[in-house]
GUFI-889370 format. One record per residue (C-alpha): x, y, z; chain. Coordinates in pm, whole numbers. Example, Ala and Ser with C-alpha at 12.3 -4.5 7.8 and 13.67 -1.06 7.14 Angstrom:
BEGIN
((1230,-450,780),'A')
((1367,-106,714),'A')
end
This chain:
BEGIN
((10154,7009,7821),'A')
((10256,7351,7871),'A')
((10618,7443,7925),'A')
((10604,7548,8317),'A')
((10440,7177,8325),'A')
((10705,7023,8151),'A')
((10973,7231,8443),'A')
((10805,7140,8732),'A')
((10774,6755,8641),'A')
((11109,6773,8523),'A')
((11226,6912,8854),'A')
((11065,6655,9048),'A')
((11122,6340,8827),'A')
((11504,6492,8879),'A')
((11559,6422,9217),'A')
((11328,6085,9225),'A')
((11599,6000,8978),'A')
((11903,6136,9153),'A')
((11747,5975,9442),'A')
((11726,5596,9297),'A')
((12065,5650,9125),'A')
((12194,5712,9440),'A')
((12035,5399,9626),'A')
((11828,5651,9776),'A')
((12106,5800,10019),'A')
((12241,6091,9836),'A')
((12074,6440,9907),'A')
((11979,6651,9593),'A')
((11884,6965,9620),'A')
((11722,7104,9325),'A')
((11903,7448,9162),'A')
((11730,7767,9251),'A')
((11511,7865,8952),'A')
((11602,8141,8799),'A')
((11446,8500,8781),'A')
((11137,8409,8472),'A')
((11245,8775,8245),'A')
((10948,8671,8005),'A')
((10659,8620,8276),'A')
((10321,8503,8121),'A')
((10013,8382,8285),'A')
((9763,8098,8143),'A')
((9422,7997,8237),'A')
((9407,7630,8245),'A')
((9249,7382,8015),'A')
((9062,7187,8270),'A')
((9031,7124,8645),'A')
((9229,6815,8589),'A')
((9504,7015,8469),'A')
((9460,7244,8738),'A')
((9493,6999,9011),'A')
((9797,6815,8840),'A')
((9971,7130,8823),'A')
((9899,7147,9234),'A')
((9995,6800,9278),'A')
((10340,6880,9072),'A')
((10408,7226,9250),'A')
((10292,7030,9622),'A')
((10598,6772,9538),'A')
((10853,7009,9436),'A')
((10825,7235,9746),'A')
((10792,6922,9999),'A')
((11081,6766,9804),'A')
((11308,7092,9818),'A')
((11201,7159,10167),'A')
((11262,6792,10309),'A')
((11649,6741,10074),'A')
((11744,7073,10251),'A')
((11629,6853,10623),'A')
((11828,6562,10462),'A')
((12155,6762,10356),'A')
((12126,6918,10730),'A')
((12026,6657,10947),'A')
((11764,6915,11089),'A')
((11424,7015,11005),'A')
((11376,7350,10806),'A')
((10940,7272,10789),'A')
((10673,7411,10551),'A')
((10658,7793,10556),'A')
((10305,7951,10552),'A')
((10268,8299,10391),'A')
((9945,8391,10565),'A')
((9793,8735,10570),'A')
((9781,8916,10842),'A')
((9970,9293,10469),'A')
((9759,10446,9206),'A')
((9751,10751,9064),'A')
((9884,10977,9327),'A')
((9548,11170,9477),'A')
((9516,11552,9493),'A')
((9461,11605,9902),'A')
((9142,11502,9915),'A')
((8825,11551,10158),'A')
((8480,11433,10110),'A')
((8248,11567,9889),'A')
((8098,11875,9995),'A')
((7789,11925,10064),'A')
((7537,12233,9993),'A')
((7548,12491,10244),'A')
((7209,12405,10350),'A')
((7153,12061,10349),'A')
((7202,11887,10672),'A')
((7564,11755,10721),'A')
((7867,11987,10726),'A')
((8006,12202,10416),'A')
((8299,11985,10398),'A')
((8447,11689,10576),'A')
((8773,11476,10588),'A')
((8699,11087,10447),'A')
((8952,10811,10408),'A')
((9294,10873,10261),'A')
((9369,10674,9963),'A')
((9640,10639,9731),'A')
((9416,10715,9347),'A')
((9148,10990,9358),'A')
((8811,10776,9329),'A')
((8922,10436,9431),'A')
((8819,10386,9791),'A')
((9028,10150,9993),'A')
((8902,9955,10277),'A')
((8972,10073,10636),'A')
((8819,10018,11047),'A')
((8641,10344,10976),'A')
((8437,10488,10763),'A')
((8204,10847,10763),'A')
((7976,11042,10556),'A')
((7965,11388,10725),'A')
((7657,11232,10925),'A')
((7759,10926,11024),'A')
((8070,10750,11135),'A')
((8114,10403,11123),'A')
((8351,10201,11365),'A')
((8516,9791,11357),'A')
((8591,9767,11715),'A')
((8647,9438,11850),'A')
((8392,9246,11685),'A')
((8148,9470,11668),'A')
((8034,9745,11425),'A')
((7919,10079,11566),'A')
((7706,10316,11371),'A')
((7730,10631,11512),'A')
((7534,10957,11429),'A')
((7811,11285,11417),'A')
((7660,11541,11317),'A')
((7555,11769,11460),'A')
((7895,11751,11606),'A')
((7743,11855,11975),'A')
((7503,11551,11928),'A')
((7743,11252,11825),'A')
((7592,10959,11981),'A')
((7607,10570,11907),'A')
((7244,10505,11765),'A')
((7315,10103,11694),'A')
((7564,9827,11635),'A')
((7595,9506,11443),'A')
((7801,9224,11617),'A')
((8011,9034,11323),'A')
((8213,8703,11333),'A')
((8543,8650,11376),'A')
((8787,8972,11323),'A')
((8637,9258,11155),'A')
((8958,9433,10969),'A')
((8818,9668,10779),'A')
((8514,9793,10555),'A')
((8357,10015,10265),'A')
((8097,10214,10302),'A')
((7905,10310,9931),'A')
((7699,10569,9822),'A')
((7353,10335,9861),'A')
((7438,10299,10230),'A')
((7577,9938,10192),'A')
((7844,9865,10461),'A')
((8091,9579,10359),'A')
((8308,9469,10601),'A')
((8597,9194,10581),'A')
((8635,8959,10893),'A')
((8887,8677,10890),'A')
((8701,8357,11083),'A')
((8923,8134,11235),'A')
((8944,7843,11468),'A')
((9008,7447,11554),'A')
((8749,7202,11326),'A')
((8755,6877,11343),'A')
((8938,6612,11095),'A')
((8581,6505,10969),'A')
((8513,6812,10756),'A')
((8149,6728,10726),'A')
((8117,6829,11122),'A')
((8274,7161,11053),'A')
((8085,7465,11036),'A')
((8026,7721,10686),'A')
((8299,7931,10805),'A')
((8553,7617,10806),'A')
((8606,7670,10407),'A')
((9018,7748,10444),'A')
((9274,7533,10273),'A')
((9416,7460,10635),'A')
((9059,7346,10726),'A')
((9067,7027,10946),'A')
((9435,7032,10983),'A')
((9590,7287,11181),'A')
((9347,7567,11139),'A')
((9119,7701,10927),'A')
((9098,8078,10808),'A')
((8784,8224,10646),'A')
((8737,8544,10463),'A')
((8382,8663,10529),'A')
((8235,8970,10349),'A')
((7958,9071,10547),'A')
((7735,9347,10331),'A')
((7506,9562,10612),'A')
((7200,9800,10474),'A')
((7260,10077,10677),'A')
((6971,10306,10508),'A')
((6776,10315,10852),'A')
((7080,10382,11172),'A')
((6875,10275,11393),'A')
((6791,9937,11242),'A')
((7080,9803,11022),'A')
((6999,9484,10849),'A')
((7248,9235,10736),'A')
((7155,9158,10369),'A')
((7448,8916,10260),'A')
((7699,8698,10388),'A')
((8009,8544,10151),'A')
((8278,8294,10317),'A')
((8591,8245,10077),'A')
((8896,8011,10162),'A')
((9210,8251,10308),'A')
((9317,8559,10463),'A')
((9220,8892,10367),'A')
((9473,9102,10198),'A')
((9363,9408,10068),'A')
((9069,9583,9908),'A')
((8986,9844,9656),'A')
((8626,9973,9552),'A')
((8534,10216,9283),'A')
((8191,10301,9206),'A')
((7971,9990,9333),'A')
((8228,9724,9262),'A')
((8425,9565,9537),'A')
((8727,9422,9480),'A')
((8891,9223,9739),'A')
((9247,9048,9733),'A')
((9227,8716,9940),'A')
((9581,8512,10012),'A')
((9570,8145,10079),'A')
((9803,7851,10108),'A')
((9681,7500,9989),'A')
((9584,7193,10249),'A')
((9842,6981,10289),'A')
((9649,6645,10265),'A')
((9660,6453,10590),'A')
((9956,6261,10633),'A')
((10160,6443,10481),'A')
((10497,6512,10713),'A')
((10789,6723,10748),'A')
((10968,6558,11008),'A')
((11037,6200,11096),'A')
((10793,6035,11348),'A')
((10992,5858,11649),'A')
((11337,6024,11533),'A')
((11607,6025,11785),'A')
((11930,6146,11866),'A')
((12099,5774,11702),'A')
((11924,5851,11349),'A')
((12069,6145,11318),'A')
((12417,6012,11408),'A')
((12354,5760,11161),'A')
((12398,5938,10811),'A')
((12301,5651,10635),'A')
((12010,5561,10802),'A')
((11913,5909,10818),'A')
((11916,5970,10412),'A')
((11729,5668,10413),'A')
((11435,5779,10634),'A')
((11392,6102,10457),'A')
((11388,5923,10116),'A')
((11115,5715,10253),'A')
((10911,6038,10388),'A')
((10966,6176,10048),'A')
((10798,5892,9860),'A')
((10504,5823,10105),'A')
((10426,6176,10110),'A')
((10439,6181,9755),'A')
((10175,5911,9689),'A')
((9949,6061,9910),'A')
((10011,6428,9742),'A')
((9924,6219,9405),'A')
((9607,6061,9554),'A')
((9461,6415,9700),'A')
((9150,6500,9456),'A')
((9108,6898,9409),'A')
((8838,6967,9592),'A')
((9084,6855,9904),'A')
((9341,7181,9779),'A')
((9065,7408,9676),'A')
((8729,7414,9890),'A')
((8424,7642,9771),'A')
((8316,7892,9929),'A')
((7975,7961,10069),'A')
((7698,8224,10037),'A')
((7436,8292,10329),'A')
((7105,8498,10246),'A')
((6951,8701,10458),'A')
((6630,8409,10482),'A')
((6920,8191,10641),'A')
((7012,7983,10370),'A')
((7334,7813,10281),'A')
((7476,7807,9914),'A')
((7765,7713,9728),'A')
((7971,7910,9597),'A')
((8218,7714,9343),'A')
((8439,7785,9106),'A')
((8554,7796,8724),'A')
((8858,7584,8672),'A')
((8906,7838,8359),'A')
((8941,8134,8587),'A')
((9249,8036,8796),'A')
((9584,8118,8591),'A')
((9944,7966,8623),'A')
((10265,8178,8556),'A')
((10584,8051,8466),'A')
((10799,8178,8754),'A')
((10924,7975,8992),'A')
((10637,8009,9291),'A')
((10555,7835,9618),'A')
((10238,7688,9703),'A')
((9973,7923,9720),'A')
((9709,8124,9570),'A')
((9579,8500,9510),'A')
((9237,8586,9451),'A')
((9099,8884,9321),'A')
((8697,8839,9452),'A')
((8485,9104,9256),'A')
((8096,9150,9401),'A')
((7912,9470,9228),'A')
((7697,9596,9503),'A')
((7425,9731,9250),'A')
((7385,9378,9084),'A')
((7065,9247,9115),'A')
((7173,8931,9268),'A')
((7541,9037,9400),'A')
((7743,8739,9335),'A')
((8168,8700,9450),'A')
((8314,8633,9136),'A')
((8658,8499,9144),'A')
((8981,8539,8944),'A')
((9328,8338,9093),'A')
((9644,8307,9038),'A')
((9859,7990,9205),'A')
((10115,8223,9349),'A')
((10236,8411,9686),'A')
((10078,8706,9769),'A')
((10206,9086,9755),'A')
((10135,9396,9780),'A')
((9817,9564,9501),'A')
((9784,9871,9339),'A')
((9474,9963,9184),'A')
((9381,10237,8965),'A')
((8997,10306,8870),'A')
((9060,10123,8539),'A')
((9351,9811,8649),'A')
((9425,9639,8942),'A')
((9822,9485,9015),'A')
((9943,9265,9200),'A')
((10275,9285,9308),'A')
((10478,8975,9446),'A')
((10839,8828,9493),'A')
((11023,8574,9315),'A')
((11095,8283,9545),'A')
((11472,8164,9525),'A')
((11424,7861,9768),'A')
((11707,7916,9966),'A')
((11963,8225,9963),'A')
((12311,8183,9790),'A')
((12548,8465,9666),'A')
((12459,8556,9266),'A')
((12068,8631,9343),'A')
((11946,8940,9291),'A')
((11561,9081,9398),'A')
((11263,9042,9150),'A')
((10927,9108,9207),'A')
((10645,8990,8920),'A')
((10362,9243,8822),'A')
((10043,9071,8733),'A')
((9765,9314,8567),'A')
((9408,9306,8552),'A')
((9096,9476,8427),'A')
((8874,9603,8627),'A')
((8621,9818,8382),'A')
((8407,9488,8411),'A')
((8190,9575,8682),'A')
((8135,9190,8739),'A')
((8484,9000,8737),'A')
((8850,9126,8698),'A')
((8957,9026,8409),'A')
((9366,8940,8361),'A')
((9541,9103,8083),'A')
((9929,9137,8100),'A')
((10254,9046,8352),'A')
((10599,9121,8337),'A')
((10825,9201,8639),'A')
((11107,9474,8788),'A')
((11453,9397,8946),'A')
((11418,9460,9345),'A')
((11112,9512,9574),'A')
((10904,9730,9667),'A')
((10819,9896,10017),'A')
((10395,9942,9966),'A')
((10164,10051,9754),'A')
((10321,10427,9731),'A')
((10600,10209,9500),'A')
((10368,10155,9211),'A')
((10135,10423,9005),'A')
((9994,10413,8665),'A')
((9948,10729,8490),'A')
((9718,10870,8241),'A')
((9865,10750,8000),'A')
((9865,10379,8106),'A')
((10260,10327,8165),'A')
((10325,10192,8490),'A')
((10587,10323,8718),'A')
((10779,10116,8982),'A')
((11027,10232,9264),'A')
((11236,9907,9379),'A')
((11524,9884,9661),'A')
((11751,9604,9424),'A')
((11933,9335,9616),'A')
((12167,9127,9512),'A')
((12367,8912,9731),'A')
((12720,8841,9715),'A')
((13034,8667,9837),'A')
((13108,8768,10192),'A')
((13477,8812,10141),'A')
((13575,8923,10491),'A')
((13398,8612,10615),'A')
((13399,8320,10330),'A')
((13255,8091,10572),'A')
((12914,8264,10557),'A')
((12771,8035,10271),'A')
((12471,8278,10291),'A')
((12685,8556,10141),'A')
((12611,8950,10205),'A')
((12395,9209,10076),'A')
((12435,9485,9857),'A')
((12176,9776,9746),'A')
((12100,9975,9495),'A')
((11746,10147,9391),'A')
((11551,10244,9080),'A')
((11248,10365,8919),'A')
((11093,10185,8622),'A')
((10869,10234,8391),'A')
((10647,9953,8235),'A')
((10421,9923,7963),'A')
((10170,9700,7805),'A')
((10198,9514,7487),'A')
((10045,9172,7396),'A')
((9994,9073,7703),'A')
((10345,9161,7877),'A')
((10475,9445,8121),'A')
((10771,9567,7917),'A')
((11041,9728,8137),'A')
((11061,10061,7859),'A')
((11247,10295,8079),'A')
((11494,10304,8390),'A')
((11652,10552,8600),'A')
((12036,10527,8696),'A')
((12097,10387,9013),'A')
((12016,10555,9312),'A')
((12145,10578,9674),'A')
((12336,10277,9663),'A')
((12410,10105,10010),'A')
((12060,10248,10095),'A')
((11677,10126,10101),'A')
((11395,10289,9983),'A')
((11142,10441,10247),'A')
((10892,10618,10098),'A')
((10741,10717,9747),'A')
((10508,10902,9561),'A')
((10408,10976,9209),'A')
((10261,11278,9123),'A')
((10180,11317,8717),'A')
((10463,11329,8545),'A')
((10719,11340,8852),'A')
((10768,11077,9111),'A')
((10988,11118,9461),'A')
((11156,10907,9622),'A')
((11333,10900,9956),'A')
((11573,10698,10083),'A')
((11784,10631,10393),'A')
((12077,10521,10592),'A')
((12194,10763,10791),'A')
((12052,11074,10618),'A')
((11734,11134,10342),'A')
((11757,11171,10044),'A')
((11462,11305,9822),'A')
((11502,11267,9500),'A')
((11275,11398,9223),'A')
((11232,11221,8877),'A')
((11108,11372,8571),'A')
((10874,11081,8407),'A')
((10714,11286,8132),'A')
((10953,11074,7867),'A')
((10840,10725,7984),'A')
((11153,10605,7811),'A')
((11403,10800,7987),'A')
((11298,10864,8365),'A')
((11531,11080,8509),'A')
((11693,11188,8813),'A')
((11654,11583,8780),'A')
((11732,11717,9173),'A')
((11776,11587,9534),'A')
((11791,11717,9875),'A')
((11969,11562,10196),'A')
((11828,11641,10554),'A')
((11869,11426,10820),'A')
((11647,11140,10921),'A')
((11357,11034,10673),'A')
((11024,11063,10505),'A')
((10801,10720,10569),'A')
((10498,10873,10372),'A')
((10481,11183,10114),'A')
((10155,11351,10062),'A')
((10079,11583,9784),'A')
((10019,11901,9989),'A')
((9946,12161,9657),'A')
((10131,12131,9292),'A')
((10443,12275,9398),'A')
((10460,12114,9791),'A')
((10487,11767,9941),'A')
((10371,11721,10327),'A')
((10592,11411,10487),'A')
((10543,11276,10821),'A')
((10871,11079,10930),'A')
((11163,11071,11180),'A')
((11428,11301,11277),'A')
((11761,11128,11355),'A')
((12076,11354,11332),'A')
((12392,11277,11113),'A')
((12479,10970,11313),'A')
((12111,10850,11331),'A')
((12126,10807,11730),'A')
((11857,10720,11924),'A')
((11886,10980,12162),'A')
((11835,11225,11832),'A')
((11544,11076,11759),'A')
((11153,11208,11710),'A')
((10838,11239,11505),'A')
((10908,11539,11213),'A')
((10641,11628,11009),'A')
((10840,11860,10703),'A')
((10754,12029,10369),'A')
((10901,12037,10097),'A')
((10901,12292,9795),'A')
((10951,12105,9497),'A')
((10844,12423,9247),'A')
((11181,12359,9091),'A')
((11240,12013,9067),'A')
((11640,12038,8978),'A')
((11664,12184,9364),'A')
((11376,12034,9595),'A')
((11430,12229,9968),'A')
((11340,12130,10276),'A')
((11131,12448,10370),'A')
((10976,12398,10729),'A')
((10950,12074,10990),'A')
((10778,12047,11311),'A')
((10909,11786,11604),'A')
((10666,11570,11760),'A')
((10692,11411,12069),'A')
((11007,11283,12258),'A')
((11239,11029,12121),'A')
((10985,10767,12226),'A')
((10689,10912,12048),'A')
((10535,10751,11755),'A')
((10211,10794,11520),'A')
((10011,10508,11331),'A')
((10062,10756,11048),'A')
((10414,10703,11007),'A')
((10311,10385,10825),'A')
((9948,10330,10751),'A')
((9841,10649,10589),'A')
((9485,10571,10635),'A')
((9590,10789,11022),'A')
((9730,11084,10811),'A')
((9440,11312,10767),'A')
((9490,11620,10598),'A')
((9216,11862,10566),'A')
((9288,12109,10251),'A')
((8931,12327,10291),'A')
((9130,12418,10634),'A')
((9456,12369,10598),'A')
((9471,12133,10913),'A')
((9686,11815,10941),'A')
((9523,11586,11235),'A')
((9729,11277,11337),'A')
((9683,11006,11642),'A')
((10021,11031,11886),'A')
((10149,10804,12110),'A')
((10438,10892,12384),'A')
((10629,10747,12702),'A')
((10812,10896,12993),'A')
((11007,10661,13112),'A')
((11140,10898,13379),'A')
((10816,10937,13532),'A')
((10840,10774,13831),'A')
((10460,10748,13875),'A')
((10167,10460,13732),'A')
((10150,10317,13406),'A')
((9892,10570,13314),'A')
((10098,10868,13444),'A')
((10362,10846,13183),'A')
((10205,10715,12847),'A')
((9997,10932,12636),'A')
((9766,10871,12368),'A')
((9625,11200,12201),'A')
((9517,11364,11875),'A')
((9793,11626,11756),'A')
((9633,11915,11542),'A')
((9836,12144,11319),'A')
((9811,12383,11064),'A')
((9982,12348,10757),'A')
((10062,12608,10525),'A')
((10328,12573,10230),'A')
((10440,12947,10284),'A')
((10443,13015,10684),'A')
((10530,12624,10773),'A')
((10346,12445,11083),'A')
((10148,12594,11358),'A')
((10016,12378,11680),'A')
((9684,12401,11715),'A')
((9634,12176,12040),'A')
((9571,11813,12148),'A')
((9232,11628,12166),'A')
((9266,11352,12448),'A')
((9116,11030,12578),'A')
((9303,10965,12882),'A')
((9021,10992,13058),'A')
((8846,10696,12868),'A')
((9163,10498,12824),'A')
((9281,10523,13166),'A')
((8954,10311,13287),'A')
((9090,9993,13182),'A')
((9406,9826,13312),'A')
((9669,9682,13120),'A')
((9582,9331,13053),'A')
((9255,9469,12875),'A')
((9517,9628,12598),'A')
((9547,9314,12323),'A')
((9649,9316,11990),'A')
((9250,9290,11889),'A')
((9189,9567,12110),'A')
((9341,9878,12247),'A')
((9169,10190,12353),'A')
((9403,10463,12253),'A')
((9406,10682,11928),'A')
((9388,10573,11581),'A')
((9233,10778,11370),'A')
((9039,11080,11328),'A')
((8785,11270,11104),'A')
((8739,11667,11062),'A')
((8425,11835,10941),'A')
((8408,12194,10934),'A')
((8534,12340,11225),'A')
((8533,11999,11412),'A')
((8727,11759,11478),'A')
((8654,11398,11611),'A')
((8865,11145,11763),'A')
((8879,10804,11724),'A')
((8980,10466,11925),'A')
((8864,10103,11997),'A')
((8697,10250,12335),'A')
((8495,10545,12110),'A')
((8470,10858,11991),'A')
((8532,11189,12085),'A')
((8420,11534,11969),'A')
((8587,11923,11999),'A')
((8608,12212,11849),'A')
((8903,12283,11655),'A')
((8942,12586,11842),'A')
((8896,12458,12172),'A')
((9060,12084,12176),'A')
((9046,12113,12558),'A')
((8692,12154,12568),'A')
((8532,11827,12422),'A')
((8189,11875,12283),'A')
((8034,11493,12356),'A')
((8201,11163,12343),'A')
((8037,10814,12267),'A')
((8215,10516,12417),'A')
((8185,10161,12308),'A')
((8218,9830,12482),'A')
((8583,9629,12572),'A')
((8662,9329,12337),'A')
((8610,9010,12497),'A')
((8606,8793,12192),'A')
((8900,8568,12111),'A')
((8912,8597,11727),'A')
((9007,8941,11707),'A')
end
């Protein structure tokens, strides 16, 4: 039995003991684990192994979670982490094309983190054709000519379409999450009930949809994969998908976290109370013990294009344990090579809590936090790196772990170079006594941040190389590595950027910084020597009033003495852009030196409709490292938007501005309610505009 076995039995056959001692009326709480310095991952022997190492982790975290109720007298209940949630790229636009073929010379595609790994996004385009998630429908649209951008046909998907590739053999593969109420009896459900909540609460279904989109006009669904869990991310490079699915295991039925028929009296009655809690304990317990696995772990299902149903199971061998303290859930790294013969989802899993992934075009990471079980003053941050290889067209493959003090903010936080050394920035939190208030048992926070550098060796991360400690009392907001220099802003009142000179892996170091006021929430390599940021102003004393949308650059020729060379306001102090935070909106077009991103803004002095005093447009600007910003104009919808009222806005669907595509001298906007058209030179003037139909579905 492996040592993480022998732990987790331990800590339950602990408080069962503590427990009896006590006559079952003494709470016992086990001790927070401790941050695992040496993290490993192992495959296990058997699926009997597997599901006894459930069964163990199920009874720690209901026991925890229940002795916390007990030394309360309250209920604190399961918590679900659902999902909604690189090497640094040279600028990049699509691939051009030869002055006389058919599409445009050169076009704008998807921003992503690692030059040739795709990530998966609501829209996708070739130069010829955009594609569009909207509601629950995908629209295929012809764009170019530009003048002629029409919708030619659409595909209408289950559930929530997120987001979707789209390859270079016109496959389309889009991610939906399928959700909804089943029944108890799981054999009246239907293929898309395959979650770990299935028959319980809810279930949630990851369904990979792949579309042959070779004729517009006739798009044929060719595959359809359901997997247990939410969708989390995605990476593709080349014709292998790989998708990141999150998923918490089925509590079996009857399993509680509160006491049936409780009232007011119990809880008066300590005694009585402890008593009623122990009992809950051990009856949940036996039935946690006499679950079988196929009750925590479903398959999935496969459905041809002829129709069919198939199973889609699983290798006990191919889901790994780590020895960190984790609660109950599970990663999945799902690989299906498009150019297989017979594309199968092959599966790799880890029982652990999601994070955030990195992927490079050789390794995928996965990034996730250690889980303390409650807070207390003495605990500092840790997040666990888990690495995989993905050269195997067919299946990831997992090959090292290790871990970095702190968190990380997104993706921009991790980057593996060349050279294979992995570099992390972390915000590190510790928490300490609150000595002006040593009532609060919870303690307060303190912060520092870092970058480190990891490397692999027999199957470990090895922390080789550290910065000093940066910023502290601040958070990390944005960062990007570029080669051999990473930056790295932080904030509390004012930004810092700091640059970091990571060309001795063992000695990162802080060579310059600059302060300006406000931040940078994404940095985009603009040339060798220049970073483009899109962020907020805020002045010294970070009011509101102060605030807007800045877009800056930043000469970082010599690193010792970054400057802040030009910025550009957006907006009033109510203004915001997608962009700010998903940099899939940022959409920088190098060929033209043009900068396109969606804007939202408010009036709130306008005295007039709804309509009359928010805005939803496409600002265009041109960027150039040595004359700074200039305005180019404004592409809007209003005219589309402002047709539907406010109750048809949802959080599935809303009709104003999200992202945007450029192609030559064109650029084309881009919302749930359609597309539209102008020339670059003449935003006013739009050339054509598609629209598409208002959500009415409830899954999305």
């Amino acid at each position: 039995m492996s040592a993480w076995r022998h732990s987790i039995r331990g800590a339950v056959a602990m408080i069962a003991a503590a427990v009896a001692a006590a006559g079952c009326t003494q709470t016992t709480v086990p001790e927070p684990q401790p941050v695992q310095k040496r993290l490993t991952l192992q495959s296990f022997d058997s699926c009997a192994d597997l599901e006894a190492y459930i069964e163990d982790t199920a009874v720690l975290d209901m026991r925890t979670q229940l002795e916390q109720a007990k030394k309360g007298g309250y209920y604190w209940g399961p918590v679900f982490a659902g999902g909604v949630a690189d090497r640094a790229a040279a600028p990049e636009a699509g691939a051009s094309q030869d002055a006389n073929a058919s599409g445009p010379k050169d076009y704008t595609t998807t921003n992503t983190q690692v030059a040739g790994v795709d990530e998966a996004d609501f829209v996708k385009n070739d130069g010829n054709r955009i594609f569009v998630l909207s509601g629950d429908t995908l629209y295929i649209n012809q764009s170019w000519p530009a003048a002629e951008l029409k919708t030619v046909s659409k595909v209408t998907l289950e559930g929530w379409p997120q987001s979707m590739f789209l390859d270079e053999n016109d496959h389309v593969v889009v991610f939906s999450s399928v959700w909804d109420a089943y029944p108890l009896d799981r054999s009246q459900g239907d293929v898309a009930c395959l979650s770990l909540w299935c028959g319980y609460y809810y279930a949630n279904t990851v369904k990979v949809t792949v579309i042959d989109v070779s004729d517009l006009a006739h798009p044929k669904v060719t595959d359809e994969y359901f997997l247990p869990g939410w969708f989390n991310n995605a990476r593709r490079v080349g014709s292998s998908v790989r998708m990141v699915v999150s998923d918490n295991f089925r509590w079996p039925q009857g399993v509680k976290f509160w006491l049936d028929g409780a009232d007011q009296s119990l809880y008066n009655d300590k005694t009585r109370m402890e008593q009623a809690y122990d009992a809950l304990m051990n009856e949940n317990e036996r039935i946690i013990r006499n679950a079988q696995l196929s009750d925590w772990l479903p398959h999935g299902k496969r459905r041809l294009a002829s129709g069919e149903v198939i199973d889609v199971g699983y290798d006990c061998h191919d889901f790994y344990r780590s020895n960190a303290p984790t609660r109950l859930g599970l990663v999945t790294v799902a690989t299906l090579n498009l150019a297989a013969q017979n594309p199968k989802l092959v599966r790799t899993s880890v029982v652990a809590e999601p994070g955030e992934i990195y992927a490079s075009a050789k390794n995928l990471y996965i990034a996730s936090q250690h889980w303390w079980w409650w807070p207390e003053p003495g605990q500092t941050d840790h997040t666990y790196l888990h690495k995989f290889d993905i050269t195997d067209p067919d299946r990831a493959v997992y090959i090292a772990s290790g871990g970095v003090d702190g968190t990380i903010v997104d993706q921009f936080s991790m980057d593996e170079d060349a050279r294979g050394y992995f570099r992390v920035a972390t915000t590190v939190t510790t928490r300490v006594e609150d000595r002006l208030n040593p009532s609060n048992v919870l303690g307060t926070l303190q912060t520092t941040n870092r970058v480190s550098v990891l490397h692999e060796e027999s199957g470990a991360l090895n922390v080789i190389g550290q910065t000093e400690e940066l910023a502290p009392g601040e958070r990390v907001m944005s960062s990007r590595f570029v080669d051999d220099v990473g930056y790295l802003v932080t904030y509390r009142q004012v930004d810092p950027l700091f640059t970091i000179d990571l060309s001795d892996p063992t000695h990162p170091t802080k060579v310059g910084e600059v302060h300006v006021e406000g931040f940078s929430s994404y940095i985009h390599p603009l040339d060798a020597t220049h970073l483009l940021t899109i962020g907020e102003y805020r002045d010294a004393n970070g009011s509101w009033q102060s605030r807007s949308t800045q877009l800056a650059i930043y000469d970082v020729s010599d690193l010792a003495h970054p400057k802040q060379t030009f910025t550009q306001k957006v907006g009033t102090s109510y203004g915001y852009s997608e962009a700010m935070w998903d940099h899939h909106a940022f959409n920088y077009f190098p060929e033209k030196k043009l900068l396109a991103i969606p804007f939202y803004d408010w009036n709130p002095n306008d005295p007039g409709r709804y309509w009359d005093y928010f805005t939803s447009d496409l600002r265009v600007f041109g960027v150039d490292a040595q004359t700074g910003f200039t305005v180019k104009g404004t592409l809007s919808m209003k005219d589309v938007y402002v047709t539907y009222n406010d109750a048809d806005w949802t959080w599935y669907w809303s009709p104003w501005i999200r992202r945007s595509v450029m192609a030559d001298d064109f650029v084309y906007a881009i919302s749930d309610a359609g597309i539209r058209v102008a020339n670059i030179a003449d935003l006013s003037t739009p050339l054509a505009t598609t629209t598409f139909q208002k959500a009415v579905t409830s899954q999305r």
